[in-house]
C-alpha positions as CSV (number, residue, x, y, z in Angstrom):
1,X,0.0,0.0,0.0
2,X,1.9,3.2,-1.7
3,X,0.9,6.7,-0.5
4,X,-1.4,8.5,-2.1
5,X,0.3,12.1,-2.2
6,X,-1.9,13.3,-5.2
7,X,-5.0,13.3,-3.0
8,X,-5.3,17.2,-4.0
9,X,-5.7,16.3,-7.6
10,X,-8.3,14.0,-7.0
11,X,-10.4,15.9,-4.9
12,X,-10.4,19.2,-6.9
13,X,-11.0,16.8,-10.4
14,X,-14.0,15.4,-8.5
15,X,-15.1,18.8,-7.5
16,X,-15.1,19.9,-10.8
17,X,-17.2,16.6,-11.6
18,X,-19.5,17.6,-8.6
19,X,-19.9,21.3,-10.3
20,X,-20.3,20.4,-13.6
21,X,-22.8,17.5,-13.0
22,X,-24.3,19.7,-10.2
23,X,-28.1,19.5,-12.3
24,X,-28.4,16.2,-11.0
25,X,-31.4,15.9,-8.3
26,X,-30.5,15.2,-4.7
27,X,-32.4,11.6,-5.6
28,X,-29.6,11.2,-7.8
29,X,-26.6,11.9,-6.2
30,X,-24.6,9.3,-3.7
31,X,-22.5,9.7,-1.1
32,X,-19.3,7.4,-0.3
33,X,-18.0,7.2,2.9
34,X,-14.4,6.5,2.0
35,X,-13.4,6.3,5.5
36,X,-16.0,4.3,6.8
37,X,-16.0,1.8,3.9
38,X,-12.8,1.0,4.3
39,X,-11.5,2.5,0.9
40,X,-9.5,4.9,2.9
41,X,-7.3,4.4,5.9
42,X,-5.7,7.5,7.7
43,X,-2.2,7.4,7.4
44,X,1.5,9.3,8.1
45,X,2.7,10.6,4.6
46,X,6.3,10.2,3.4
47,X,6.5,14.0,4.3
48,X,5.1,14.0,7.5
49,X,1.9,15.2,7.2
50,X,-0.8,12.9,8.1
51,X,-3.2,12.2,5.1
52,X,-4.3,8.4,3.8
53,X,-3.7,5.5,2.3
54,X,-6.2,4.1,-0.7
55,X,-6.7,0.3,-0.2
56,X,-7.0,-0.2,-4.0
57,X,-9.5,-3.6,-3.8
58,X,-11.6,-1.6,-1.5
59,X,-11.7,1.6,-3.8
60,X,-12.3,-0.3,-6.9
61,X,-15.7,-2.2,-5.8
62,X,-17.1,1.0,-3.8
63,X,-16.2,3.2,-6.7
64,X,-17.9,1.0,-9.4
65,X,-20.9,2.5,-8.5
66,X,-19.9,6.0,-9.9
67,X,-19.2,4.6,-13.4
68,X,-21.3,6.3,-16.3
69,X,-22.9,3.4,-18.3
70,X,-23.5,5.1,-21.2
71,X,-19.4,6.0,-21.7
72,X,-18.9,2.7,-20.5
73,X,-21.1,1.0,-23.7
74,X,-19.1,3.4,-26.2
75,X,-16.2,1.5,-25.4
76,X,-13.7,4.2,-26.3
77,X,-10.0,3.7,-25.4
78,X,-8.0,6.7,-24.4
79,X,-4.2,7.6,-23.8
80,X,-3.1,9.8,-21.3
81,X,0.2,11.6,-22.0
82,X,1.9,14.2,-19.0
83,X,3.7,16.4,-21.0
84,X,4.4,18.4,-17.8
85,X,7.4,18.2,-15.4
86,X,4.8,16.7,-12.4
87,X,5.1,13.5,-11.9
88,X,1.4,11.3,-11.3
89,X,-0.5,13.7,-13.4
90,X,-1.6,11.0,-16.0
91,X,-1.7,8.3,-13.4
92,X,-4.0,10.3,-11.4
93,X,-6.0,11.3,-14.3
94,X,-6.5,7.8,-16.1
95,X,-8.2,6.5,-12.9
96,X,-10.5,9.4,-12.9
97,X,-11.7,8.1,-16.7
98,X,-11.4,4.6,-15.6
99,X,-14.0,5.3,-13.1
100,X,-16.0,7.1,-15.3
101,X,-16.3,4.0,-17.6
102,X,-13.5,4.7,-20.1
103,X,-11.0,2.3,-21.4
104,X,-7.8,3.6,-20.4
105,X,-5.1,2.0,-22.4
106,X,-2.2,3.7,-21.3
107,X,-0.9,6.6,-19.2
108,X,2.6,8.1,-18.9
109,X,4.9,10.7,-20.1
110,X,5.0,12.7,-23.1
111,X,7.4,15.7,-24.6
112,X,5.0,17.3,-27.0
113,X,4.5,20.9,-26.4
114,X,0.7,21.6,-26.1
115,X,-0.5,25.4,-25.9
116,X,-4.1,24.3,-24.0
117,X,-4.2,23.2,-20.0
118,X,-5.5,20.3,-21.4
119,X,-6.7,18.9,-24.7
120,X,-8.5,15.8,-25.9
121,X,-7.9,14.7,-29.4
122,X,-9.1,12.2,-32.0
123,X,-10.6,11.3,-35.0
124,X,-14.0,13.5,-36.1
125,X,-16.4,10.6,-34.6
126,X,-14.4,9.8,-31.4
127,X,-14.5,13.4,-30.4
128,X,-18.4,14.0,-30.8
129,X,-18.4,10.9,-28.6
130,X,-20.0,11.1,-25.0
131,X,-16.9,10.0,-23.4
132,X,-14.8,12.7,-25.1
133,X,-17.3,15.5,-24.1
134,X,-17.7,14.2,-20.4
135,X,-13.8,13.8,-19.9
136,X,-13.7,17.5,-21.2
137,X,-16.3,18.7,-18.8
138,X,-14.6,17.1,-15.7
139,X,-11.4,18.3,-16.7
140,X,-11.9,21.8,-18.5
141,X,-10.2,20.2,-21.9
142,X,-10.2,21.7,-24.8
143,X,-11.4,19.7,-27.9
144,X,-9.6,18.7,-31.1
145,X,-10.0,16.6,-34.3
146,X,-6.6,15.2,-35.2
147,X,-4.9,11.4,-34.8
148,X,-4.3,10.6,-32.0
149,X,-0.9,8.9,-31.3
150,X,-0.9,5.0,-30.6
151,X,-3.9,2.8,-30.8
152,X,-6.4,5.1,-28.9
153,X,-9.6,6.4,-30.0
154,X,-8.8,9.6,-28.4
155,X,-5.6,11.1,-26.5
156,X,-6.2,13.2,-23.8
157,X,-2.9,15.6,-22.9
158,X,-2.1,17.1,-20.0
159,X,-0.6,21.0,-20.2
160,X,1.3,22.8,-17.5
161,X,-2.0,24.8,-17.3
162,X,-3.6,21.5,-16.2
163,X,-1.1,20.9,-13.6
164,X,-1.3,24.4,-11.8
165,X,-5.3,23.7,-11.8
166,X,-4.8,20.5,-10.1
C-alpha cells in the first residue's frame, strides 16, 4: 500500500465533476464514505503530514458504483500523455476516466508541447463521442479533431496549465 500524495488532484478533479454535473437531483446523487467503507485508511505521509492510504481492492468495488454506463457502452480507449514536469498527473488522471467508464489503455509521459491546459484529441467521430465530451467537462479540456498517437480512439494531454489547476 503506496501513499497516495496526489490526494489534491483528485479531490479538486471530483469537485469539478461535482460542479459540472451539479443539475443532478439530490435523488440522484450518492454519497461514499471512504473512511468508513474501508476505501481509505488514515495514514503518516512520506512528508510527515498525516493524510491516507487508498486500499485499492476496497476503492475499486465502492467506486464501481460511480461509473457512467453510457461511456462505459461506447467502449472508447483513451491515452493519457503528461507532458508536464509533475510527476502522477496522467496516473492520477487515467483512474479518474477509468472510473467514469472509459477504457484507459495507457498513461505516462510525453514531450510534446501543447498550448491548452489540457486537450482531448481524436478522430472527427471519437470526439463527438459522449466519453470525449464528459472527460472535457470534468477536466476543463479543450477539444480537437486530429490522430491521435498510438492505438487510442482519443488522447487526452495534460498542459502545465492543467497541472497548476490541479
Amino acid at each position: 500500500m503506496a501513499p497516495v500524495e496526489p490526494l489534491s488532484f483528485l479531490i479538486l478533479s471530483s469537485a469539478a465533476l461535482i460542479f459540472n454535473i451539479g443539475g443532478l437531483s439530490v435523488r440522484d446523487r450518492k454519497e461514499i464514505e471512504l473512511e468508513a467503507f474501508g476505501i481509505i485508511v488514515p495514514s503518516k505521509l512520506s512528508d510527515g503530514l498525516k493524510g491516507y492510504i487508498v486500499i485499492p481492492e476496497k476503492a475499486k468495488v465502492s467506486l464501481d458504483s460511480l461509473r457512467d454506463d453510457l461511456v462505459f457502452k461506447e467502449e472508447k480507449k483513451i491515452t493519457i500523455t503528461n507532458t508536464t514536469t509533475r510527476g502522477g498527473l496522467a496516473l492520477s488522471t487515467a483512474q479518474i476516466g477509468a472510473v467514469l467508464g472509459a477504457r484507459v489503455i495507457g498513461a505516462g509521459t510525453g514531450q510534446e508541447d501543447i498550448q491548452e491546459d489540457c486537450l482531448i484529441r481524436g478522430k472527427k467521430d471519437n470526439i463527438n463521442s459522449l466519453t470525449a465530451k464528459r472527460l472535457a467537462l470534468i477536466f476543463s479540456c479543450e477539444i480537437k479533431e486530429a490522430s491521435p498517437s498510438g492505438a487510442s480512439d482519443l488522447e487526452l494531454l495534460i498542459g502545465e496549465g492543467f497541472e497548476k489547476r490541479f
